[in-house]
C-alpha positions as CSV (number, residue, x, y, z in Angstrom):
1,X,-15.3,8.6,23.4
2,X,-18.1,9.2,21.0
3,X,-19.6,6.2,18.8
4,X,-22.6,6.1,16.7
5,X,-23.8,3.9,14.2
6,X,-25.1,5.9,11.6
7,X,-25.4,5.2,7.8
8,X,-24.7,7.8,4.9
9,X,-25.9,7.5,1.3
10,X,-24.3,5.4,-0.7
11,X,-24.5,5.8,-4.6
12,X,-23.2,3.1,-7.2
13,X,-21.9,4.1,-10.6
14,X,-23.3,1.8,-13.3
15,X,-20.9,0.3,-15.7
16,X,-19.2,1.9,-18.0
17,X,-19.7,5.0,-16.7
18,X,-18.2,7.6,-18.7
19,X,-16.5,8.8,-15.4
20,X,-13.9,6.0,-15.2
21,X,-12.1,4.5,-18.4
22,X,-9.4,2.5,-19.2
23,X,-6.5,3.1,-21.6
24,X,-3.7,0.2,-22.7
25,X,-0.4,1.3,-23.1
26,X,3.1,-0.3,-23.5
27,X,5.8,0.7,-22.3
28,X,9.5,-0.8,-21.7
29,X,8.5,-3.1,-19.0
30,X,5.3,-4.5,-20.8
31,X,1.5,-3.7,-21.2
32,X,0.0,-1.0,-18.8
33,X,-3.6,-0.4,-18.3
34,X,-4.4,3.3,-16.6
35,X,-8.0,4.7,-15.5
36,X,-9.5,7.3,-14.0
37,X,-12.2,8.8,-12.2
38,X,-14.6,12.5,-11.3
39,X,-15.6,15.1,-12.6
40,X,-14.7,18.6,-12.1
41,X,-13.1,19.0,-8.7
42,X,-10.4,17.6,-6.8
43,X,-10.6,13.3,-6.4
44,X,-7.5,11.5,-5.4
45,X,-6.8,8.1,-4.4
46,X,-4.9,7.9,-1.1
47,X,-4.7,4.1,-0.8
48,X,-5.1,0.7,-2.9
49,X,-4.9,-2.9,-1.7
50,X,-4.3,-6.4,-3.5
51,X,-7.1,-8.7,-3.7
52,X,-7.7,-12.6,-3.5
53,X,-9.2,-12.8,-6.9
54,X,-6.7,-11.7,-8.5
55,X,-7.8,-7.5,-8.9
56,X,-7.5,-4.4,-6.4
57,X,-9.4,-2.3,-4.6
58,X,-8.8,1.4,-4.3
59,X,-10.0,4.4,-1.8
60,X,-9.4,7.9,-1.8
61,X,-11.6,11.7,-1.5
62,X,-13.9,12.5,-4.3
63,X,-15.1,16.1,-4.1
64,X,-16.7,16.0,-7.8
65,X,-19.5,13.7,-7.5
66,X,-21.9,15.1,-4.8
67,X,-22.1,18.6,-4.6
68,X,-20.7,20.8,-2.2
69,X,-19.6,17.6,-0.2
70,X,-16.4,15.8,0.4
71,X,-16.7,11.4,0.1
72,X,-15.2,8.5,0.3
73,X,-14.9,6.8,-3.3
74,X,-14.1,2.9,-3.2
75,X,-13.1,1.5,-6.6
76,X,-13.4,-2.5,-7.5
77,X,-11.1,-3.5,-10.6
78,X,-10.0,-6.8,-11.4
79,X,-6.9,-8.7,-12.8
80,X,-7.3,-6.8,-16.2
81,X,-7.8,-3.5,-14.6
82,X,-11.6,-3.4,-16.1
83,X,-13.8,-1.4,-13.5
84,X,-16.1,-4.2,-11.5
85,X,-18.0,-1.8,-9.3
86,X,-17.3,2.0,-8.2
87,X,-19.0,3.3,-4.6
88,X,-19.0,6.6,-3.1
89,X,-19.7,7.2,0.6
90,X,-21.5,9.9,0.8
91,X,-22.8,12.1,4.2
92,X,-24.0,15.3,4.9
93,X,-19.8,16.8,5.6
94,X,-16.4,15.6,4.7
95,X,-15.4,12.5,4.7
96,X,-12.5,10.6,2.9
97,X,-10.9,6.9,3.0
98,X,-7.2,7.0,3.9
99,X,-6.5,3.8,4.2
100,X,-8.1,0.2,2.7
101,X,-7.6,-3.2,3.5
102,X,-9.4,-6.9,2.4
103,X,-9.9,-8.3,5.1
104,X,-10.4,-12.5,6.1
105,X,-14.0,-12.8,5.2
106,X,-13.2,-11.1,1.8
107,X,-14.5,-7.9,2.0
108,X,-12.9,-4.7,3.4
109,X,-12.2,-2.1,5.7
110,X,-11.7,1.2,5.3
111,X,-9.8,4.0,7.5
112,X,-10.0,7.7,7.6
113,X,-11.7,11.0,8.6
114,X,-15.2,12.5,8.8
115,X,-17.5,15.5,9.7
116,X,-20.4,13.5,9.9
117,X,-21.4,13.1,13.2
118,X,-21.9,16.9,14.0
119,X,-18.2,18.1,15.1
120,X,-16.7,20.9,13.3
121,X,-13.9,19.3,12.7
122,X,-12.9,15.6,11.6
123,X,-13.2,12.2,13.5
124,X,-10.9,9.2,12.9
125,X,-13.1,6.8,11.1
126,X,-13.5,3.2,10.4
127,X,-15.8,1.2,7.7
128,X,-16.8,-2.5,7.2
129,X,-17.7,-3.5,3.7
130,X,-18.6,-6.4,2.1
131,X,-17.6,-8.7,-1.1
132,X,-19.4,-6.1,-3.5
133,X,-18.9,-2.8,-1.5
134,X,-22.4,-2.4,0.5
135,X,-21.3,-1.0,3.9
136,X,-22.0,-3.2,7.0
137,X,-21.2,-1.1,9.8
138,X,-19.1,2.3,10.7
139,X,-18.1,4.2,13.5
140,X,-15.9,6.6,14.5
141,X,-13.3,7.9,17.1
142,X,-12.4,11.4,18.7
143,X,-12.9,14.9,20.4
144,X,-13.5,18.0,19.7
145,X,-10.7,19.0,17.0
146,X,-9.0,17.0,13.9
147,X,-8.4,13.2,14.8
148,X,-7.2,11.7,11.2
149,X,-6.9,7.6,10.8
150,X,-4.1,7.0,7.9
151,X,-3.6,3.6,8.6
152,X,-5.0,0.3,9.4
153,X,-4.2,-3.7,10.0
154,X,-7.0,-6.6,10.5
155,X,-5.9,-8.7,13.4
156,X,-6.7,-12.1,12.9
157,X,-10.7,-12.8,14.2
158,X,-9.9,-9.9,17.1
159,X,-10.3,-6.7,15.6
160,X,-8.5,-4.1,13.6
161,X,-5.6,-1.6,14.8
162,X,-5.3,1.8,13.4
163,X,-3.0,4.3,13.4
164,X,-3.1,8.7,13.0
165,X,-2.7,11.6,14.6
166,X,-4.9,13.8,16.9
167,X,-5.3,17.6,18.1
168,X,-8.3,16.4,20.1
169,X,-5.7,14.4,23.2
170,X,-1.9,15.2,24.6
171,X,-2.0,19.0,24.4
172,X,-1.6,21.8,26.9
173,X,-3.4,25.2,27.4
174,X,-3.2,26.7,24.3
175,X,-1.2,24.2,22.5
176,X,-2.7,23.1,19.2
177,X,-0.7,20.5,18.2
178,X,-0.5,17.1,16.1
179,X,0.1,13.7,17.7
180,X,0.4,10.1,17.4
181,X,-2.6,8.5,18.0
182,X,-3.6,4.5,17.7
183,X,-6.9,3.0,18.5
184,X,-7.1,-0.3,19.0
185,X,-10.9,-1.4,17.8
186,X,-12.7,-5.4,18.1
187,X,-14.9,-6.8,14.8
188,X,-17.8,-4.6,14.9
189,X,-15.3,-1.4,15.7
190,X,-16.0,-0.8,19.8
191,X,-13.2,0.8,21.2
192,X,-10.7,-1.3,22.9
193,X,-8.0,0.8,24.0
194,X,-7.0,4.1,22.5
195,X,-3.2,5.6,23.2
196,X,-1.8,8.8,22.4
197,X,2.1,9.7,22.0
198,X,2.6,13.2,22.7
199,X,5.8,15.0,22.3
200,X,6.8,18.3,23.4
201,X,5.6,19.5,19.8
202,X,4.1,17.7,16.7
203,X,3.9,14.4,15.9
204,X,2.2,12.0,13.1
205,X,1.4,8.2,12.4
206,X,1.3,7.7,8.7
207,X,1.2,3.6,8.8
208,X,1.2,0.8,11.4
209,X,1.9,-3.1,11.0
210,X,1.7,-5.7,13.7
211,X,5.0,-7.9,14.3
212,X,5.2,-11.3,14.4
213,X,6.8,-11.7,17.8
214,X,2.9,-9.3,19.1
215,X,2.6,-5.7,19.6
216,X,2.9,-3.3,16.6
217,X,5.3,-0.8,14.7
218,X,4.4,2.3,13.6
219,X,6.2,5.0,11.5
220,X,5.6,8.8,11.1
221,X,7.2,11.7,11.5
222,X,7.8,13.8,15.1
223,X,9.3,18.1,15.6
224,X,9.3,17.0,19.4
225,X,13.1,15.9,19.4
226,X,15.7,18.0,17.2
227,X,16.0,21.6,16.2
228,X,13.3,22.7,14.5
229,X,13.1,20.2,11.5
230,X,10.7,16.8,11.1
231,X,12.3,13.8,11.9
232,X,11.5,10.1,11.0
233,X,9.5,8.2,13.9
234,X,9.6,4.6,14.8
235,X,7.7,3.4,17.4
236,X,7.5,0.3,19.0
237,X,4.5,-0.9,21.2
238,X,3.3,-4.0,22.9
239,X,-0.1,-5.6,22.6
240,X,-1.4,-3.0,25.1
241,X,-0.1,-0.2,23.1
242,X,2.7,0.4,25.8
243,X,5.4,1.9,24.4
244,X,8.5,-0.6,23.8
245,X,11.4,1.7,22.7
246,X,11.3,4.4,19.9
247,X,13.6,5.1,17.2
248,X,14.6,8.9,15.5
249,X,15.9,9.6,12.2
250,X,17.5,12.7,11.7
251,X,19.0,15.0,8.4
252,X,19.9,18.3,8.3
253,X,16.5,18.9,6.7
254,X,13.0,17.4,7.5
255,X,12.8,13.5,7.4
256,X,9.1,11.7,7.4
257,X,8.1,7.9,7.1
258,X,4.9,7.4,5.3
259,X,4.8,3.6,5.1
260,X,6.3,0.5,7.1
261,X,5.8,-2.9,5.0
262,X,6.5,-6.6,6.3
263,X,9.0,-8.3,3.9
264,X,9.8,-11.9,2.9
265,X,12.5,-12.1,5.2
266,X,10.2,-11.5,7.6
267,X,11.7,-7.7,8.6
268,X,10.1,-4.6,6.9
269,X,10.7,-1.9,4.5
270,X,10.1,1.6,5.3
271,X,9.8,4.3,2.3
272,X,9.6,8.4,2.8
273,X,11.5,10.8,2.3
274,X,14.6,13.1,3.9
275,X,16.6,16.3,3.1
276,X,19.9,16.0,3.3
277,X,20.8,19.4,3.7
278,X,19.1,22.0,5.3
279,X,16.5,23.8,2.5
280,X,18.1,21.1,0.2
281,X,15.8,18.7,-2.7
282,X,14.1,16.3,-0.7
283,X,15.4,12.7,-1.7
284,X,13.6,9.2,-1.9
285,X,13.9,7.6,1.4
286,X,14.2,3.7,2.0
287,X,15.3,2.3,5.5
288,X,15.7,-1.9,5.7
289,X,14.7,-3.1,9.1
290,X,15.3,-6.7,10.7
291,X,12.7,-8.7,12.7
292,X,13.1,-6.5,15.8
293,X,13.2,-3.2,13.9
294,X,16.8,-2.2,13.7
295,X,18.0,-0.6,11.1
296,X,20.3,-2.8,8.6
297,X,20.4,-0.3,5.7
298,X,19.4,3.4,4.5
299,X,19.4,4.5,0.9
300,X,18.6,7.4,-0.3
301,X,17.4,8.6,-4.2
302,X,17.0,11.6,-6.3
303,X,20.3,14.2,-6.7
304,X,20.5,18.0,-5.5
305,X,18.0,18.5,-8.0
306,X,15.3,15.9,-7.5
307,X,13.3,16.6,-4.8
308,X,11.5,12.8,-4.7
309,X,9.1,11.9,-2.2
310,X,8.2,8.0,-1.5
311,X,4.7,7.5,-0.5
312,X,4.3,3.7,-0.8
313,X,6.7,0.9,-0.7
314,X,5.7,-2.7,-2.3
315,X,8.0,-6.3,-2.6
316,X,8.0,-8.1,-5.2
317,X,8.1,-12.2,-5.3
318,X,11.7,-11.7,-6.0
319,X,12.6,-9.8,-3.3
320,X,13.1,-6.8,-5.2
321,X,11.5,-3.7,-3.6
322,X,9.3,-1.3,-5.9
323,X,8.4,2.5,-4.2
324,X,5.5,4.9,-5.7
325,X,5.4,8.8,-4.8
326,X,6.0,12.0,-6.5
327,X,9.2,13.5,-8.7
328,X,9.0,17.4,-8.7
329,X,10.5,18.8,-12.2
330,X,9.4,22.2,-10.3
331,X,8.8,23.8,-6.9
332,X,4.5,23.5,-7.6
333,X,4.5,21.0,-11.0
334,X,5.0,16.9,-10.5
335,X,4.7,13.6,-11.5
336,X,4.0,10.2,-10.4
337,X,7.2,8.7,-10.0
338,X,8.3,4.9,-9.5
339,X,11.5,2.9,-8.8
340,X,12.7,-0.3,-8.4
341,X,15.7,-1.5,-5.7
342,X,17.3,-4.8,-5.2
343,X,17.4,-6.3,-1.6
344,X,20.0,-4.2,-0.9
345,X,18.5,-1.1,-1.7
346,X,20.3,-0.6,-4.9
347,X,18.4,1.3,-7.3
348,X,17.7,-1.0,-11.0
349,X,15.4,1.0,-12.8
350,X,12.9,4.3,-12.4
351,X,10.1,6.5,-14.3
352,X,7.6,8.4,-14.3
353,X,3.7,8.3,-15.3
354,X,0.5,10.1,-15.1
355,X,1.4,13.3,-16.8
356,X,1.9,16.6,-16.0
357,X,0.5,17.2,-12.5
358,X,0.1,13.7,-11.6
359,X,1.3,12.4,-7.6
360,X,0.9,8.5,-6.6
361,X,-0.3,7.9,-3.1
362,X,-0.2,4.1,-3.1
363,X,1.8,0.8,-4.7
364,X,0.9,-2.6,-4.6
365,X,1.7,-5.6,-5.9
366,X,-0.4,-8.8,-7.3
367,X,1.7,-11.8,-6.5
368,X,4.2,-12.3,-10.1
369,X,2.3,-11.1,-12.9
370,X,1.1,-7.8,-11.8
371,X,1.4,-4.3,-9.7
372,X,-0.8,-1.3,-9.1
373,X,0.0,2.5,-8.6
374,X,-2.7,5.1,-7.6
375,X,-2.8,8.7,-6.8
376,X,-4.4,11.4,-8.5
377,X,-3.5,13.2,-12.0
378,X,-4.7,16.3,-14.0
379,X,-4.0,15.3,-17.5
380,X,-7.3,14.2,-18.4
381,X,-8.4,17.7,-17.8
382,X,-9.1,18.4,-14.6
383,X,-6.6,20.9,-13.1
384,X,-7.6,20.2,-9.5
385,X,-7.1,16.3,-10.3
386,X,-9.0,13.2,-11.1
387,X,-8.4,9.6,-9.0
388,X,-5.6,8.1,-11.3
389,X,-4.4,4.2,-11.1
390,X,-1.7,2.5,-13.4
391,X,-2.1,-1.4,-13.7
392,X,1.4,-2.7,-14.8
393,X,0.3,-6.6,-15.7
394,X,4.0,-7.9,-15.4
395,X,6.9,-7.2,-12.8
396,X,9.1,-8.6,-15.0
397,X,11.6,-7.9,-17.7
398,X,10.4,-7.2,-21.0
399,X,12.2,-10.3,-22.7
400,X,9.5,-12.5,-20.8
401,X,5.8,-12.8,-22.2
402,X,3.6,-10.5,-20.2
403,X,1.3,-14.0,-19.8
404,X,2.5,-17.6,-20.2
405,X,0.5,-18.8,-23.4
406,X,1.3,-22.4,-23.0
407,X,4.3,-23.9,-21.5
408,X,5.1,-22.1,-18.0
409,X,7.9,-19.3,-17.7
410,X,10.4,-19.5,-14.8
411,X,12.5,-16.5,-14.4
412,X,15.1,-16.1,-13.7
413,X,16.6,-20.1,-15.3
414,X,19.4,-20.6,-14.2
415,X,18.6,-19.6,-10.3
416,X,20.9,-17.8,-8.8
417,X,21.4,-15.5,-6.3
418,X,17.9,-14.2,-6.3
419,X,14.6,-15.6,-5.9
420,X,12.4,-17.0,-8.8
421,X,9.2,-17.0,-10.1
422,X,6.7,-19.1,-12.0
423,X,4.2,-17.4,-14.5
424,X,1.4,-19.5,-15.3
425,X,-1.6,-18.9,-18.1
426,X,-3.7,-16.3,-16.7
427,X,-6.9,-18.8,-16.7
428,X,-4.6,-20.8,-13.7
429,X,-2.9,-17.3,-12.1
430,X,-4.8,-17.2,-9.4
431,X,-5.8,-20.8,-9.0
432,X,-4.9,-22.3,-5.4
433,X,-2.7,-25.1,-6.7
434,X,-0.7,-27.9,-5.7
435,X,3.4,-27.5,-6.5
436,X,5.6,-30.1,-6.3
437,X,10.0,-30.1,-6.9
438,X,11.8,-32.9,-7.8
439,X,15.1,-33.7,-8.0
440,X,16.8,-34.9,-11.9
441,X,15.9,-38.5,-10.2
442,X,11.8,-38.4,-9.1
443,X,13.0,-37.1,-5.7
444,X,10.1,-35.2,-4.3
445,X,11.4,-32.3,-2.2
446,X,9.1,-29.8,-2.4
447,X,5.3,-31.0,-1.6
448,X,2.8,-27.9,-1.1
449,X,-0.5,-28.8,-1.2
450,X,-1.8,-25.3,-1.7
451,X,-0.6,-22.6,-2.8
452,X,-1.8,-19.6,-4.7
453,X,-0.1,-19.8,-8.5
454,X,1.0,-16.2,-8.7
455,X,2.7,-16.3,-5.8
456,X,4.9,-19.8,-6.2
457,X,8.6,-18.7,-5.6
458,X,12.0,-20.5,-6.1
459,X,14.4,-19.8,-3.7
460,X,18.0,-20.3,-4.3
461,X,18.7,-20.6,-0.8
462,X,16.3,-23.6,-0.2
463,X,18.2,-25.7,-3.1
464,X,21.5,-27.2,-3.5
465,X,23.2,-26.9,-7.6
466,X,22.0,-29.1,-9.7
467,X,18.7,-30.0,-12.3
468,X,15.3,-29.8,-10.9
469,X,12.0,-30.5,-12.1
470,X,8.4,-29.0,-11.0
471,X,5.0,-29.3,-11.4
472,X,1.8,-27.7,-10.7
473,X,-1.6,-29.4,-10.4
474,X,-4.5,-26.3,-10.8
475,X,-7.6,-26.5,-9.4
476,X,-9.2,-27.1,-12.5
477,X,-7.1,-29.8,-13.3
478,X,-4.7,-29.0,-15.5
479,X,-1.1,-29.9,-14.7
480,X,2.0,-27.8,-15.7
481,X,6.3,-29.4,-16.4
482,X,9.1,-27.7,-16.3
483,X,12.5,-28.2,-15.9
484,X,15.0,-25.1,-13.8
485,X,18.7,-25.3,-13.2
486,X,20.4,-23.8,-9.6
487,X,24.0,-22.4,-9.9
């Protein structure tokens, strides 16, 4: 395994920079804020994250901004989508960020290939970054052909796992073929363990989680196992990387899983896409696993027409589950697409954004009040594609204000059968705060001493029917009443 500790250029764009604006917009579901980012050439963001204060953080391939040279751009917003800082990554090759995380200390990690180190083709890489973007360390992982990281998890204070593919490992003679390929890295990004899962033919990693119970689960896409066509890959592996058991699923068509997301009830969501006929549209794809990774439900999207393709899969406080990807209105031509699904997978509402030309690689969501798509999009312009994001400020319906003002909102009052959520002032939104329930009597039944504001849920199941009361003490010492019925 090679490893060395090199660092590339780095270049920060000043404020303001005419490279990266804003836009607000309303729509139906409340005020949107979009941006976007290069110059002439292709730049596309491949991944964005949450972060603690409230904003997001964004990475993806700029091929605009140093010339004759593919980088990694890292992009800093926060809770109004204004730009705080913009980075690229730049070395003598390619090199673009697949995948981005924030990690425990509050900085970030970055996953995904480069040309840097003197191989003609890419290495899997990995890069630490701090609060305000300066990189800390890098390294990176692989032989002698294309070894891609997509994906990657911190680990508590013992590393980082990430998952990809590889031609470099698990092929023989002549045989030039993808396969799964995890790498299991300590704090500073030494090896630990790398594994490789090679089928008879191709196989992919686009994402990979760690379970609650230890080891990991990783989804993709394999050829190895049916007739010809792709079909959707679940793998489960120990703490070792050992391989627990694996799980296939097959269409008529090609099937691939580009993301695997822990839920609230602590199972995950999976989002990608299948054809279910052979040289049929390819449909949305959303498959509900429980706590050991069985499947509990499979819904599919789109019509013989459609030809939708999930790339990222978000929750929402409510339970409700919100997927980002691409809607093709022809064969070459498409749009960034979105849709909603209750628990259940039942679809509630869908659209599309970013203009003509326009894919989104990445959704996430920002406790209650606010959630993030990014991609890439060509109607500012560019036909080869600027980075493209999409702040939505509020998850919500658009009968609720898009902030609280004064009193608190809870919605939705009366509490069903669904979760709900508190939306406080956005001065308090991201506050660690102390939330209290009380029974119609002074009853204190709910006592948590802190809790992040945005992400204070009701749950129906946790209450029996009757009046309740709650308050919530903010860090900067204002207190917030209100009063919510359970049916």
């Amino acid at each position: 395994m090679k490893k060395l500790l090199l660092l590339p250029s780095l270049f920060l764009l000043p404020q303001g920079h005419t490279l990266y604006a804003q836009s607000p917009v309303l729509s139906t579901y409340g005020k949107i804020i979009e941006g976007h980012f290069g110059k002439a050439g292709l730049d596309v963001a491949y991944s964005a994250a949450a972060t603690s204060d409230g904003g997001y953080i964004i990475t993806g391939l700029t091929t605009s901004m140093v010339a004759n040279s593919d980088e990694i751009a890292v992009i800093k917003t926060d809770a109004q989508g204004d730009t705080l800082w913009s980075h690229i990554y730049s070395g003598p090759l390619l090199t673009g960020g697949n995948c981005i995380i924030q990690t425990s200390d509050g900085g970030y990690m970055v996953s995904g290939h480069t040309e840097d180190w003197g191989s003609q083709d890419c290495d899997a890489y990995e890069m630490k970054l701090d609060q305000a973007g300066n990189m800390l360390w890098e390294q990176h992982y692989g032989g002698d052909s294309d070894d891609i990281a997509k994906s990657i998890v911190e680990l508590g204070t013992s590393g980082y796992i990430m998952g990809g593919y590889t031609f470099s490992y698990g092929n023989t003679g002549n045989n030039q073929t993808s396969h799964v390929y995890i790498i299991r890295t300590n704090t500073t990004g030494d090896t630990l363990w790398t594994k490789v899962y090679a089928g008879a033919k191709s196989d992919e990693c686009f994402s990979i989680i760690n379970m609650t119970g230890g080891g990991f689960l990783a989804a993709g896409w394999s050829n190895s196992f049916g007739n010809g066509e792709d079909d959707g890959w679940l793998l489960r592996l120990d703490a070792s990387g050992d391989t627990v058991w694996t799980k296939l699923f097959k269409a008529p068509g090609n099937t691939a899983l580009y993301q695997i997301l822990p839920t609230l009830d602590n199972g995950f969501i999976v989002a990608g896409y299948t054809t279910p006929t052979a040289g049929g549209a390819k449909q949305g794809l959303a498959i509900k696993l429980d706590a050991n990774g069985n499947p509990l439900w499979q819904q599919e999207y789109g019509d013989s027409l459609a030809n939708i393709t999930f790339q990222s899969v978000a929750q929402l406080p409510t339970g409700n589950f919100i997927f980002a990807g691409s809607s093709f209105v022809t064969p070459t031509t498409s749009n960034a697409y979105i849709l909603t699904a209750d628990q259940n997978g039942n679809m509630q509402w869908d659209e599309v954004c970013g203009g003509t030309d326009s894919w989104a690689n990445a959704i996430v969501t920002q406790g209650n009040n606010s959630y993030l798509v990014a991609g890439a999009t060509s109607k500012y312009g560019d036909p080869t594609g600027d980075i493209y994001y999409m702040e939505m400020n509020n998850t919500l319906p658009s009968s609720l204000p898009v902030v609280a003002t004064g009193a608190p909102q809870l919605y939705p009052n009366p509490v069903k059968n669904q979760p709900a959520v508190i939306i406080l002032p956005a001065a308090e939104a991201n506050q660690a705060v102390h939330f209290e329930v009380m029974t119609a009597n002074g009853q204190v039944i709910v006592n948590n001493a802190s809790i992040l504001a945005k992400d204070i849920v009701i749950n129906r199941n946790d209450f029996a029917s009757g009046v309740y009361l709650f308050k919530v003490t903010c860090t900067d010492g204002t207190v917030y009443k209100g009063k919510f019925v359970v049916e």
